[in-house]
Structures are given as C-alpha cells and as structure tokens.
C-alpha positions as a Markdown table, in Angstrom:
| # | Residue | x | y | z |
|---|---|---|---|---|
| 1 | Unk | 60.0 | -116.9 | -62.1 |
| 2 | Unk | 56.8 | -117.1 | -59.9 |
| 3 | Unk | 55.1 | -114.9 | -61.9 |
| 4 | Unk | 56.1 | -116.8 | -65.5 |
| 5 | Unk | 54.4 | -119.6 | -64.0 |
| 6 | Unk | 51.6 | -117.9 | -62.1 |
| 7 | Unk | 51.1 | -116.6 | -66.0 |
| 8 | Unk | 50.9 | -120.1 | -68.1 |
| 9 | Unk | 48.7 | -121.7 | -65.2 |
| 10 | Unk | 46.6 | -118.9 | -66.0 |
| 11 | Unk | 46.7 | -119.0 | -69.9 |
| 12 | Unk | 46.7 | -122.6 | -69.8 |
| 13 | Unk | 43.3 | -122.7 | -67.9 |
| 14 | Unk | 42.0 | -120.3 | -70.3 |
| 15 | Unk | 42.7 | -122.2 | -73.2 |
| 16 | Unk | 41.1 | -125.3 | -71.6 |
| 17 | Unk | 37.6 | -123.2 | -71.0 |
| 18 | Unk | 37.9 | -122.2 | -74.8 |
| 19 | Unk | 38.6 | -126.1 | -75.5 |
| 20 | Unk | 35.6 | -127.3 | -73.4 |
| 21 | Unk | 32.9 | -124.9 | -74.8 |
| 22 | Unk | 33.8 | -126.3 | -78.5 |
| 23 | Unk | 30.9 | -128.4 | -80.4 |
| 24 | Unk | 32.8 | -131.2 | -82.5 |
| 25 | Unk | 32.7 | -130.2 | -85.6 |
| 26 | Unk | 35.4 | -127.0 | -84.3 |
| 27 | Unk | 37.7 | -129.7 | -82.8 |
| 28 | Unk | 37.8 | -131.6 | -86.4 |
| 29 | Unk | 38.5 | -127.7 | -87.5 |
| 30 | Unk | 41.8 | -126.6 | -89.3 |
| 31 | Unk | 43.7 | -124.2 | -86.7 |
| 32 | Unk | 46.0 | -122.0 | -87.9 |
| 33 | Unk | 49.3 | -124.8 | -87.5 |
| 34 | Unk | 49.0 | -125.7 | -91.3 |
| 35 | Unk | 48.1 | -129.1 | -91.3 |
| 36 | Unk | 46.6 | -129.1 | -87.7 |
| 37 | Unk | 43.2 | -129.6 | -87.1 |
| 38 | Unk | 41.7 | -127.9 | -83.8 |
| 39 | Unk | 42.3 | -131.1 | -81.6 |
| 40 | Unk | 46.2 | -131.2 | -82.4 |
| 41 | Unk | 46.7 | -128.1 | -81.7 |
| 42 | Unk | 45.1 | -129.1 | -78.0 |
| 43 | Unk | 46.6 | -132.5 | -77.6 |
| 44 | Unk | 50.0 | -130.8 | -78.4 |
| 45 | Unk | 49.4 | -128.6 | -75.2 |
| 46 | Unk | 49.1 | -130.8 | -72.8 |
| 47 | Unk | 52.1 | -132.9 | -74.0 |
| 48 | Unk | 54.6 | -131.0 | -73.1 |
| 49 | Unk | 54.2 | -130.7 | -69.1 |
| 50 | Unk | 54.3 | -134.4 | -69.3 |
| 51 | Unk | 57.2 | -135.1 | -72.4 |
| 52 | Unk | 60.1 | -137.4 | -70.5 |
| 53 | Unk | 63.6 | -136.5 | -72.0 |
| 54 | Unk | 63.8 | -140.2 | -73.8 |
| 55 | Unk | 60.3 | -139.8 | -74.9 |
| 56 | Unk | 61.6 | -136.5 | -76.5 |
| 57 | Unk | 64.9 | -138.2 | -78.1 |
| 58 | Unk | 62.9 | -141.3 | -79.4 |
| 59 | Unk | 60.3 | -138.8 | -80.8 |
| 60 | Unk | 63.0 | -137.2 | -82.8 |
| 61 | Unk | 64.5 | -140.2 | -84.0 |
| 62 | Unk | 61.4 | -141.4 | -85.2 |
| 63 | Unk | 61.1 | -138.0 | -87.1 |
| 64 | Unk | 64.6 | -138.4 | -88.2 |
| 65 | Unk | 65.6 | -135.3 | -86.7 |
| 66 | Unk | 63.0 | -132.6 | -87.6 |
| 67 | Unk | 61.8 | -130.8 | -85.0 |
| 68 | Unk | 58.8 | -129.8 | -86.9 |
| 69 | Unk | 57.6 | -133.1 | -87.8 |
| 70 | Unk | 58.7 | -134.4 | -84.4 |
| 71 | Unk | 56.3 | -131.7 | -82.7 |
| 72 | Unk | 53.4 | -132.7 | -85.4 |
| 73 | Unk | 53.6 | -136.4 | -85.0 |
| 74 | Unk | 53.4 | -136.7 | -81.3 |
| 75 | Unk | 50.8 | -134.0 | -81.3 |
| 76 | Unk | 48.6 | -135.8 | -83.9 |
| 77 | Unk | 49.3 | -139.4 | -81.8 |
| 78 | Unk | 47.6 | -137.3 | -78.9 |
| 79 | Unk | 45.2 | -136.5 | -80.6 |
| 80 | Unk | 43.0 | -139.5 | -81.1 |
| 81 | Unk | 41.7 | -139.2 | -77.6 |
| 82 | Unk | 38.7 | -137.9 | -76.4 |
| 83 | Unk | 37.8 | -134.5 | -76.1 |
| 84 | Unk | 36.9 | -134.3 | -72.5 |
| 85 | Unk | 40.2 | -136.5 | -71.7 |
| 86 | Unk | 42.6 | -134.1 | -73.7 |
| 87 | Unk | 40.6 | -130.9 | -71.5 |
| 88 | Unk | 40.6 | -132.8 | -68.6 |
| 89 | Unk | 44.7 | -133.1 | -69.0 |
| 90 | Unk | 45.2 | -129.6 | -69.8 |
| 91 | Unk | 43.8 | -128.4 | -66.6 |
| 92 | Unk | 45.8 | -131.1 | -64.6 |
| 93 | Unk | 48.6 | -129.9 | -66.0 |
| 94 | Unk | 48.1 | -126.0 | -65.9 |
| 95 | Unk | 49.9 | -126.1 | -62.0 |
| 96 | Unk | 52.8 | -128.1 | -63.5 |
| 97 | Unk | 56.4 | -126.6 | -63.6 |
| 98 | Unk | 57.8 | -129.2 | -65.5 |
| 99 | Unk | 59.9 | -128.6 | -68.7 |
| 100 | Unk | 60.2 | -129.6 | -71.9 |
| 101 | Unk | 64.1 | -130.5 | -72.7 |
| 102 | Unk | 66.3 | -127.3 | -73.3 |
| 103 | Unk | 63.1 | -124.8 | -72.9 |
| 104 | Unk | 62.4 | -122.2 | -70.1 |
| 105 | Unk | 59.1 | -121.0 | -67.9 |
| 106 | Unk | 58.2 | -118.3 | -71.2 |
| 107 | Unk | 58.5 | -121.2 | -73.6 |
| 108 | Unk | 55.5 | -123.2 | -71.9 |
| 109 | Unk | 54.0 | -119.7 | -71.6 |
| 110 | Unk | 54.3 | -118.5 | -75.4 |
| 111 | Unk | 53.3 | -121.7 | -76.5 |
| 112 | Unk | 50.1 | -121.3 | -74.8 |
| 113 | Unk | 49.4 | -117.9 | -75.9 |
| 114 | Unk | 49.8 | -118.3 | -79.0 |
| 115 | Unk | 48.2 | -122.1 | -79.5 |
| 116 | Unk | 45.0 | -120.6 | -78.1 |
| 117 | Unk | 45.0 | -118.1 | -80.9 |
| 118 | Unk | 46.0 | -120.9 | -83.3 |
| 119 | Unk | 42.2 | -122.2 | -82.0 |
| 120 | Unk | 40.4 | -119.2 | -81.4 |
| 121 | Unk | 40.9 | -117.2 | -84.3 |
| 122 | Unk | 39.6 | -119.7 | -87.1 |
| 123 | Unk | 36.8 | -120.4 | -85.4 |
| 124 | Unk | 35.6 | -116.9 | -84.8 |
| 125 | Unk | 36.3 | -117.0 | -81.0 |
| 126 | Unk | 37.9 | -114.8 | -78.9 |
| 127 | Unk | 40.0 | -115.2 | -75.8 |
| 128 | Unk | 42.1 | -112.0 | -74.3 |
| 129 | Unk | 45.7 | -112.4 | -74.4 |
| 130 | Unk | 46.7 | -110.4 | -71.5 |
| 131 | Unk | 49.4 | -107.6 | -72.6 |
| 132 | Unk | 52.3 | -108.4 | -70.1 |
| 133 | Unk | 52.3 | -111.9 | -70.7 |
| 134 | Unk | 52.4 | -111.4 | -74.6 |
| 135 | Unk | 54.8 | -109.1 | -74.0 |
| 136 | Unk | 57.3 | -111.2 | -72.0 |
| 137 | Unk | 56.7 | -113.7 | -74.6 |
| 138 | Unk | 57.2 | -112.1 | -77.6 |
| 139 | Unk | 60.7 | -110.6 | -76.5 |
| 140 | Unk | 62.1 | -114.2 | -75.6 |
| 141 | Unk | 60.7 | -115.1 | -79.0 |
| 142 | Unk | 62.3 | -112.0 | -80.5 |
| 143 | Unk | 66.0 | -113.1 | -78.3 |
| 144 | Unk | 65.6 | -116.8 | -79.0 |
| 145 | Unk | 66.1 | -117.6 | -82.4 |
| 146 | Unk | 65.0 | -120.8 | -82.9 |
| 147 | Unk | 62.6 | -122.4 | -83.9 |
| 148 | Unk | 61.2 | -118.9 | -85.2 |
| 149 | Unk | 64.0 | -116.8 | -85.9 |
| 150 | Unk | 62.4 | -113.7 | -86.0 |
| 151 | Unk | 65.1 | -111.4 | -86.1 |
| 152 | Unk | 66.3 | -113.0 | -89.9 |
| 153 | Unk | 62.8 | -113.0 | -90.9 |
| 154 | Unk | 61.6 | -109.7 | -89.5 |
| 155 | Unk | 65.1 | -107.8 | -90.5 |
| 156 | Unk | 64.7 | -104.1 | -91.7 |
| 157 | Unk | 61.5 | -103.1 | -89.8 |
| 158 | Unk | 61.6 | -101.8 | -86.1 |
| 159 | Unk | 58.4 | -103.5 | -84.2 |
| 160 | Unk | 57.0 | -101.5 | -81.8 |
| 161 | Unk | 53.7 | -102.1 | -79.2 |
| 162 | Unk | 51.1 | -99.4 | -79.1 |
| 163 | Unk | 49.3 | -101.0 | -75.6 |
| 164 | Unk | 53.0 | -101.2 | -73.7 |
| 165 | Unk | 56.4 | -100.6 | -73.6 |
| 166 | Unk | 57.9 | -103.0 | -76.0 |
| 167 | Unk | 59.9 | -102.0 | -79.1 |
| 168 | Unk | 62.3 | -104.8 | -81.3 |
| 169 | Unk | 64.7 | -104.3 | -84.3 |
| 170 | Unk | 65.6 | -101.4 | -86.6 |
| 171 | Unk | 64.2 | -100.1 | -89.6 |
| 172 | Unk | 61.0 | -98.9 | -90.6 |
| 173 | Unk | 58.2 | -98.7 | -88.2 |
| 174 | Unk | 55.5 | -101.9 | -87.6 |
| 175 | Unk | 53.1 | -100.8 | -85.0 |
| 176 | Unk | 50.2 | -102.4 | -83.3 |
| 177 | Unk | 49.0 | -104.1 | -80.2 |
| 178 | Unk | 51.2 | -106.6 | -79.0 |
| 179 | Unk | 49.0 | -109.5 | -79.4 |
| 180 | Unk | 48.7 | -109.1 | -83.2 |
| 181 | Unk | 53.2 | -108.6 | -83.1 |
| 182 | Unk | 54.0 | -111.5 | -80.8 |
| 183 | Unk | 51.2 | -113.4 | -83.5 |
| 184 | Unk | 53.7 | -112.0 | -86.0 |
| 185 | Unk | 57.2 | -112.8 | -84.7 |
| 186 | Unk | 56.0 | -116.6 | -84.0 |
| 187 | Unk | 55.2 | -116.6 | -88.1 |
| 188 | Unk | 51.0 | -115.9 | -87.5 |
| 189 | Unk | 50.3 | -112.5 | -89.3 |
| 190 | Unk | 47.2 | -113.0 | -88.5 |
| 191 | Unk | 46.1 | -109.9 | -87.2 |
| 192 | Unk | 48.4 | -107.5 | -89.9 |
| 193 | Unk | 45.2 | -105.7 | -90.5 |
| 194 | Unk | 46.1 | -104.1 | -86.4 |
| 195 | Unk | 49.5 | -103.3 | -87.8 |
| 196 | Unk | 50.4 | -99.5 | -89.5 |
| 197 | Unk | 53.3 | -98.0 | -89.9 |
| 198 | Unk | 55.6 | -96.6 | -92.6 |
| 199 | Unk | 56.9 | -100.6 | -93.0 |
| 200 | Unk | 53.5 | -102.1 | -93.3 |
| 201 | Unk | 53.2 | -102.2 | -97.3 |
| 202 | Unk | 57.1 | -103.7 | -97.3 |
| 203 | Unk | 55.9 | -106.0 | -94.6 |
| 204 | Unk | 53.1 | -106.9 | -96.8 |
| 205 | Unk | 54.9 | -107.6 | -99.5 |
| 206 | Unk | 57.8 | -110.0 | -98.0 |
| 207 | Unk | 54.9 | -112.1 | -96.5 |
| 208 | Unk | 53.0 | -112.6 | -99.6 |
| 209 | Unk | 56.5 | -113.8 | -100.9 |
C-alpha cells in the first residue's frame, strides 16, 4: 500500500498548490458538490486525516444518520477558517496515513482526485490527474458500492479507458480517458463531451433524466 499512499500525499499536495494560487472570490465559488462552495470542498479535505471515530459517530447523530448531510455539515463547520489555515492543514496532512472509519488507502486517494476536479473545473483551472492513480481509483469506486453505487447507476453500458488498461461492466461501449470515467462513476459527468461510444446518446439520455 506504499504506493496508495505515496499517490494521495502526492494528489493531496497538488490540490493544496491549486488551493493556494486561488484569489477570494474562487474560494466563495460554487464547486461542483451542489451546494458547496470552493472552500467546503477544501475544508472537507483536510478533515478526514484528522476525523476521530466519536467525532465521526457524533457527526452522524447530529445529521441523524445521513451520511450525505453528515459529510456536508462538518465540511461547511470547517469551513469558516481562513484560507491560508485550511492550505496550511492540507499540506500537514498530505504525509498522514490515518483513516477515516471503515475506509481504505484509495478512499483518501479518490477523494482527492476527484475533490480537486470538484475545484478546478468550475473555475477554469486545470490540474493533471495522473492515469494510474485515477485508474486505481475508479475500479475501487466501480467494486465499492456505496456511497456511489456505480454499478446500479451505470448498468447496461461497458466503460472502457482509451489512455490505460481499465474496462468495467457490460453492455454498450462508453469510452474516454479515464479521468473524465472515474469523474463519471463518482456521479460528475463532467467531462461526457471526452466520452464516445455506441452508448453515449443512451448515457446521455439517462443522465438528463
């Protein structure tokens, strides 16, 4: 697992170098997360290196049991610090190995990955997602089920990667980069205008559903 955590240090740094080169008006900006703005989406990054186990059950209490809201509301508590203090966490924390409760070293890492698109993309930006890190994330998304469930969602079309080996599902073909499929699998389509594929007009229509 060295190399899952050699991967979100890296990513995680990244995504800190994006934070710190924003002006304020792009941290008051809406990220992708509906109902995030730029600096939830950040705060919620550095939480989860840090989350205690009875910080976690109290936080879902509080929520009274939805994991969704439960994310939101701690991230949007975070999120009333400073700029510089919430970029200054994220890089303290980029080394740490530490778990959120009933998660692995790719969940840390897909988070990341696809949080800094969350960022990035509305605001015109763009940071490289490197291909064998999206890849490693986007089949434990693909094998996880919750909280995306992407094999339900995703059922009939067979996702496959043009940039590297990585092919999920059955059905009619989805293809494109695997940035713009892990994007997809983690409820982002985003980037469907990199997808073709004999699927891609049904895809089209169940999304706009």
């Amino acid at each position: 697992m060295d190399d899952i955590w050699q991967a979100v240090e890296r990513n995680r740094l990244a995504a800190a170098d994006l934070l710190s080169d924003l002006t304020p008006q792009e941290w008051e900006h809406a990220s992708l997360c509906p109902a995030w703005r730029v600096r939830d989406v950040a705060a919620h990054l550095t939480l989860a290196p840090q989350v205690t186990v009875r910080e976690t059950v109290v936080a879902v209490i509080r929520a009274r049991g939805n994991f969704n809201r439960m994310i939101r509301d701690t991230a949007i508590r975070k999120a009333g610090e400073p700029p510089e203090q919430l970029v200054g966490q994220l890089r303290a924390v980029a080394t740490s190995h530490k778990l959120a409760p009933m998660t692995t070293p790719l969940d840390p890492l897909m988070d990341v990955l696809v949080h800094t698109q969350d960022i990035a993309l509305p605001l015109g930006r763009r940071v490289a997602m490197p291909t064998e890190h999206a890849r490693a994330a986007a089949q434990h998304v693909w094998t996880r089920g919750f909280p995306f469930f992407a094999q339900r969602r995703l059922r009939g079309f067979r996702l496959t990667a043009t940039d590297t080996d990585w092919t999920a599902g059955e059905g009619a073909t989805v293809e494109g980069p695997i940035e713009s499929l892990l994007l997809l699998v983690t409820g982002r389509p985003v980037r469907i205008d990199r997808l073709a594929g004999e699927g891609i007009t049904a895809l089209k229509e169940r999304l706009s559903r």
